[in-house]
C-alpha positions in Angstrom: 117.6 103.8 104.7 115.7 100.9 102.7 117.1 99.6 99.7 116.5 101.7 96.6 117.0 99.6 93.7 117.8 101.6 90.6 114.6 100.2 88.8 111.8 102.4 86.3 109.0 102.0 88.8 107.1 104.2 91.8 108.5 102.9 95.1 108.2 103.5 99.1 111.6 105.8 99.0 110.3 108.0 96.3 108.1 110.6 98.6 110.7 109.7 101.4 113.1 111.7 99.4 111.0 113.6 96.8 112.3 115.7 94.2 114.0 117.7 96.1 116.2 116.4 99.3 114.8 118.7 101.8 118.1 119.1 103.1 119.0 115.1 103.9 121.6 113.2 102.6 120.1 110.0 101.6 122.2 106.3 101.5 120.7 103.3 100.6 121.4 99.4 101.6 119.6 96.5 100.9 119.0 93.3 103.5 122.2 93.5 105.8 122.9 96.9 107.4 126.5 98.0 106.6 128.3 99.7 109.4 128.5 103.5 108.3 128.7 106.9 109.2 125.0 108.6 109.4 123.0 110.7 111.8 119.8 108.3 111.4 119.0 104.6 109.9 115.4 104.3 108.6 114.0 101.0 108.2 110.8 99.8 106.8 111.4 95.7 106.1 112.0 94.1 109.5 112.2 90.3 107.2 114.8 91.6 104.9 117.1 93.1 107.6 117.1 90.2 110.0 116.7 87.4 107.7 114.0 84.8 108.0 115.5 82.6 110.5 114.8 81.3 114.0 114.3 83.6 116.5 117.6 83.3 118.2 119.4 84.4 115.0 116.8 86.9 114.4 117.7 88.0 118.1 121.6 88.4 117.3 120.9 89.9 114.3 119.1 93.0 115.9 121.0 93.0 118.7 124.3 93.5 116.4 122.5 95.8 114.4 121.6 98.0 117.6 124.9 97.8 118.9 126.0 99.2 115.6 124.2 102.1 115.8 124.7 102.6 118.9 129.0 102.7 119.3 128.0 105.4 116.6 125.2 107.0 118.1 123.0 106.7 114.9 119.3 107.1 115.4 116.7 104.6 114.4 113.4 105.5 112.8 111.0 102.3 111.8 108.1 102.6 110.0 105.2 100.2 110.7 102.7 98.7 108.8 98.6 98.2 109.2 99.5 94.3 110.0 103.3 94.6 110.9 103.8 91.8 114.0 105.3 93.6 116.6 105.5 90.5 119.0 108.5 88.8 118.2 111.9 88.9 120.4 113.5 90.2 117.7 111.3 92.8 117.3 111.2 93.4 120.6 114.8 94.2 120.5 114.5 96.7 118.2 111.4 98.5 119.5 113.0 99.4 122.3 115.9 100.9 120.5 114.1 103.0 118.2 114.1 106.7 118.5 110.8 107.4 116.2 107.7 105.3 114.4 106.3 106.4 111.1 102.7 105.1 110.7 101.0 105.8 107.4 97.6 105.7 109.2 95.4 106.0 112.0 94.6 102.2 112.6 98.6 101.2 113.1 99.5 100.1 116.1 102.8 101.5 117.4 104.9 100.5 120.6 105.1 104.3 121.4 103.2 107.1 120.7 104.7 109.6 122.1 107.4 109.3 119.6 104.9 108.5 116.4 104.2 110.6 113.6 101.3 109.9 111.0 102.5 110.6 108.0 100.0 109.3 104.9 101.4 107.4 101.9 102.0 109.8 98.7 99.7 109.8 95.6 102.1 110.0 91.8 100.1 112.6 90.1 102.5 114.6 89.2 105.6 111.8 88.6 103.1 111.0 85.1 102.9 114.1 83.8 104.0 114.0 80.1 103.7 110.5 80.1 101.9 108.9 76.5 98.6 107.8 78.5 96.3 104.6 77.3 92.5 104.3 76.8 89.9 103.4 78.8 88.7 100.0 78.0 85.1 99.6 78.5 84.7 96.4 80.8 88.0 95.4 81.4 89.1 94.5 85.2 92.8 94.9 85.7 94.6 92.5 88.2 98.0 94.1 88.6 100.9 93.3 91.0 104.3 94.0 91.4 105.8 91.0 93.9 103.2 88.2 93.9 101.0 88.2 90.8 99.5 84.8 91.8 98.1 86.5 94.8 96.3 89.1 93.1 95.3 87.4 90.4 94.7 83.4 91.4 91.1 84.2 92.7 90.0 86.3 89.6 91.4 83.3 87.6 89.1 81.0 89.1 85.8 82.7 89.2 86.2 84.6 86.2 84.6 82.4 83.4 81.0 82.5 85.4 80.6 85.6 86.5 77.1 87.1 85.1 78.4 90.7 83.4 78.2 90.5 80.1 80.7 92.8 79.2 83.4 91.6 81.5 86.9 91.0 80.9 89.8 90.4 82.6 93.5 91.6 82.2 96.2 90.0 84.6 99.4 92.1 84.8 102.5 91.6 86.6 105.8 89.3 87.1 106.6 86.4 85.3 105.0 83.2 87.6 105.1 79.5 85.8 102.3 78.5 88.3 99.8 80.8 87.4 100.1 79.7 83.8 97.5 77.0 83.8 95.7 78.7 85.7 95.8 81.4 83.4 94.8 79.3 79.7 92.3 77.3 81.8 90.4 80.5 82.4 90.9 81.8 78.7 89.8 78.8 77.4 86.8 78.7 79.4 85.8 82.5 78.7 86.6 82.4 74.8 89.5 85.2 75.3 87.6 87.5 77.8 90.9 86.7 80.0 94.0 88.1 79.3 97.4 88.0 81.1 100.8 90.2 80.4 103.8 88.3 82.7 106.9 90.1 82.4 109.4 92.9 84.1 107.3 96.2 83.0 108.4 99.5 83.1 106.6 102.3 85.1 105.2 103.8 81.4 104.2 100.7 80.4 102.0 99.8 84.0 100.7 103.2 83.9 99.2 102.4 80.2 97.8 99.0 81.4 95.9 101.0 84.1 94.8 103.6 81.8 93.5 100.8 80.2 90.9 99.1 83.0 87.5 100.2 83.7 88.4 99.2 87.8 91.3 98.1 88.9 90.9 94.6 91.4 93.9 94.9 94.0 94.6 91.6 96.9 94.5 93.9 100.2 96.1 96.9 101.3 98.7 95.8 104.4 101.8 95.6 102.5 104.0 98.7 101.2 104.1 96.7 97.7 100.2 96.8 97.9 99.8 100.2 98.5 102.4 102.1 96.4 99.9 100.2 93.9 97.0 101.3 95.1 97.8 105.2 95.0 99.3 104.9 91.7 95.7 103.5 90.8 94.3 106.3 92.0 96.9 109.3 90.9 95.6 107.9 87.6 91.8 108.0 88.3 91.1 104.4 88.4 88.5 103.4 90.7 89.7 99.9 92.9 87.5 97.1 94.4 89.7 96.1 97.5 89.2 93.7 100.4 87.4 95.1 103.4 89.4 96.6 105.8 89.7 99.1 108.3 92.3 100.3 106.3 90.3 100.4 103.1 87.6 102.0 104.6 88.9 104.6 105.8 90.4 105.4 102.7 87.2 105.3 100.9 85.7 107.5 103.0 89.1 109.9 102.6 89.1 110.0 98.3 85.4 110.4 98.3 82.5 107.7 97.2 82.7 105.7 94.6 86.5 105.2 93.8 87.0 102.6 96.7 84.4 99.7 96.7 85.0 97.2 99.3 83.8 93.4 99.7 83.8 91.2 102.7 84.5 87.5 102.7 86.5 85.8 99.8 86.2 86.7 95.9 83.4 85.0 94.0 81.7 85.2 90.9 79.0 86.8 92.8 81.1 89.2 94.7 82.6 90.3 91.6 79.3 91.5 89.6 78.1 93.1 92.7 81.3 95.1 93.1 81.8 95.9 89.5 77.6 97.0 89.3 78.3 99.4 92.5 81.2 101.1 90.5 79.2 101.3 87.5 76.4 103.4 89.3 78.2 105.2 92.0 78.3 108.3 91.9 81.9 109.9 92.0 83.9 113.2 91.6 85.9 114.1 88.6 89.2 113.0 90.9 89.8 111.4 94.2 90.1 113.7 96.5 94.3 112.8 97.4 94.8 116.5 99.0 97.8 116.7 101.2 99.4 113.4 100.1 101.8 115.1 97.2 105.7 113.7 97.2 107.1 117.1 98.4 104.5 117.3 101.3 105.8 113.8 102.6 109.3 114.5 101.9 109.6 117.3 104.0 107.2 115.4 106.7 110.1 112.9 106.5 112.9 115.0 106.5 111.6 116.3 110.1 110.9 113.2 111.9 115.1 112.4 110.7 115.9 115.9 112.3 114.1 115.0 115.5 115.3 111.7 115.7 118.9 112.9 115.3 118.5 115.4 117.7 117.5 113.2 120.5 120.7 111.3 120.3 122.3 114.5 120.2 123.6 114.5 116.6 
């Protein structure tokens, strides 16, 4: 299993192992597999568990980890990405050892479907209730991130102070990142404090109040598991998001109903931004994205099956 740090925030793992276990006994590792007794190994970041080296030690790596597995007859189970590269050697390698894919759409390419299961990323509803909840701040566009803030928020930055809404302002949440610093009091000079920015470790109650707190919620793209474990907590919490176009995107537009997804093409620009904000504004949208089907215990046990399967067919 992926690394489960012991940190106050929504991650991947969470509706792989729900609130209740759904009869699995979960381990966790981080980057380097450690040889142990288990019926399956689950693996969802390729990088971290075969370094970021040159192929041939990214080669040996997965060849190791294989044979590991292997002298133990421990099943494999990868999950893949919308953009995940599968054309390296070293992915290669592990392709071909792996006893089941887990996409979490449609649009994933897998190495082989006869052994792929779609099972859709989890919304948070209900991992908030009780939680103190913020207002709604008329105007406010929220840049939030949880790995890279400069990538979410760089663009914004930049355009921000000549965009043509009057009411407009900007709120750039997530780590701490000394390069986006000038970038950040250039833009709130030049918009007279219509730009704000909060860079620092927060905790899961105080992101949930900073997204209470946005009219629409401006997110980078939705390929990585980072970027999407954002983008349903956006919407578990009724906040509609302007995204990147992308088949990915798209389709989950159409999926949550109109109006909570609004999608541009081409990079962000001043003009981009109005448009996008305008077409929340006056879409027309439900009370609550529709996120049927996509609750932690649902996934959990959709988990829990593909693990059973997978263990089964090395005969565990």
């Amino acid at each position: 299993m992926g690394h489960r740090p012991p940190a106050p925030k929504v991650r991947y793992v969470d509706q792989i192992v729900g609130d209740e276990l759904s009869g699995v006994d979960f381990g966790f590792f981080g980057a380097a597999y450690r040889d142990q007794d288990a019926d399956v190994v689950h693996v969802h970041d390729l990088d971290a568990l075969l370094g970021e080296g040159k192929d041939p030690d990214r080669v040996a790596a997965a060849e190791e980890f294989i044979a590991a597995l292997t002298s133990r007859s421990i099943a494999l189970v990868q999950t893949l990405l919308p953009r995940d590269p599968r054309d390296t050697p070293a992915h290669q390698v592990l392709d071909r050892a792996t006893n089941a894919f887990i996409i979490l759409d449609e649009d994933t390419a897998t190495p082989d479907p006869e052994i792929t299961t779609l099972i859709p990323h989890a919304h948070f509803r209900d991992r908030f209730l009780g939680y103190p909840r913020g207002e709604r701040i008329q105007g406010r566009v929220l840049c939030v991130s949880r790995t890279d803030t400069a990538r979410s928020a760089e663009a914004p930055l930049k355009v921000f102070s000549v965009v043509d809404t009057a009411d407009l302002t900007l709120r750039v949440v997530g780590e701490e990142d000394p390069d986006l610093e000038p970038l950040i009091g250039r833009a709130v000079r030049r918009t007279n404090g219509a730009v704000s920015a909060r860079l620092e470790t927060l905790s899961e109650a105080e992101i949930v109040r900073e997204i209470d707190g946005a009219e629409v919620v401006l997110l980078p793209e939705t390929e990585s598991l980072e970027d999407l474990t954002v983008l349903f907590l956006v919407l578990s919490l009724d906040r509609p998001v302007i995204l990147p176009r992308s088949s990915t995107a798209t389709a989950l537009a159409s999926e949550v109903g109109p109006g909570w997804i609004q999608t541009y093409e081409g990079p962000l620009t001043a003009e981009v931004l109005d448009e996008a904000v305008e077409a929340v504004r006056t879409a027309e949208r439900g009370e609550r994205p529709h996120l049927d089907g996509r609750d932690l215990e649902t996934t959990a046990r959709e988990y829990a099956e593909v693990f059973r399967r997978a263990a089964r067919s090395v005969g565990r």
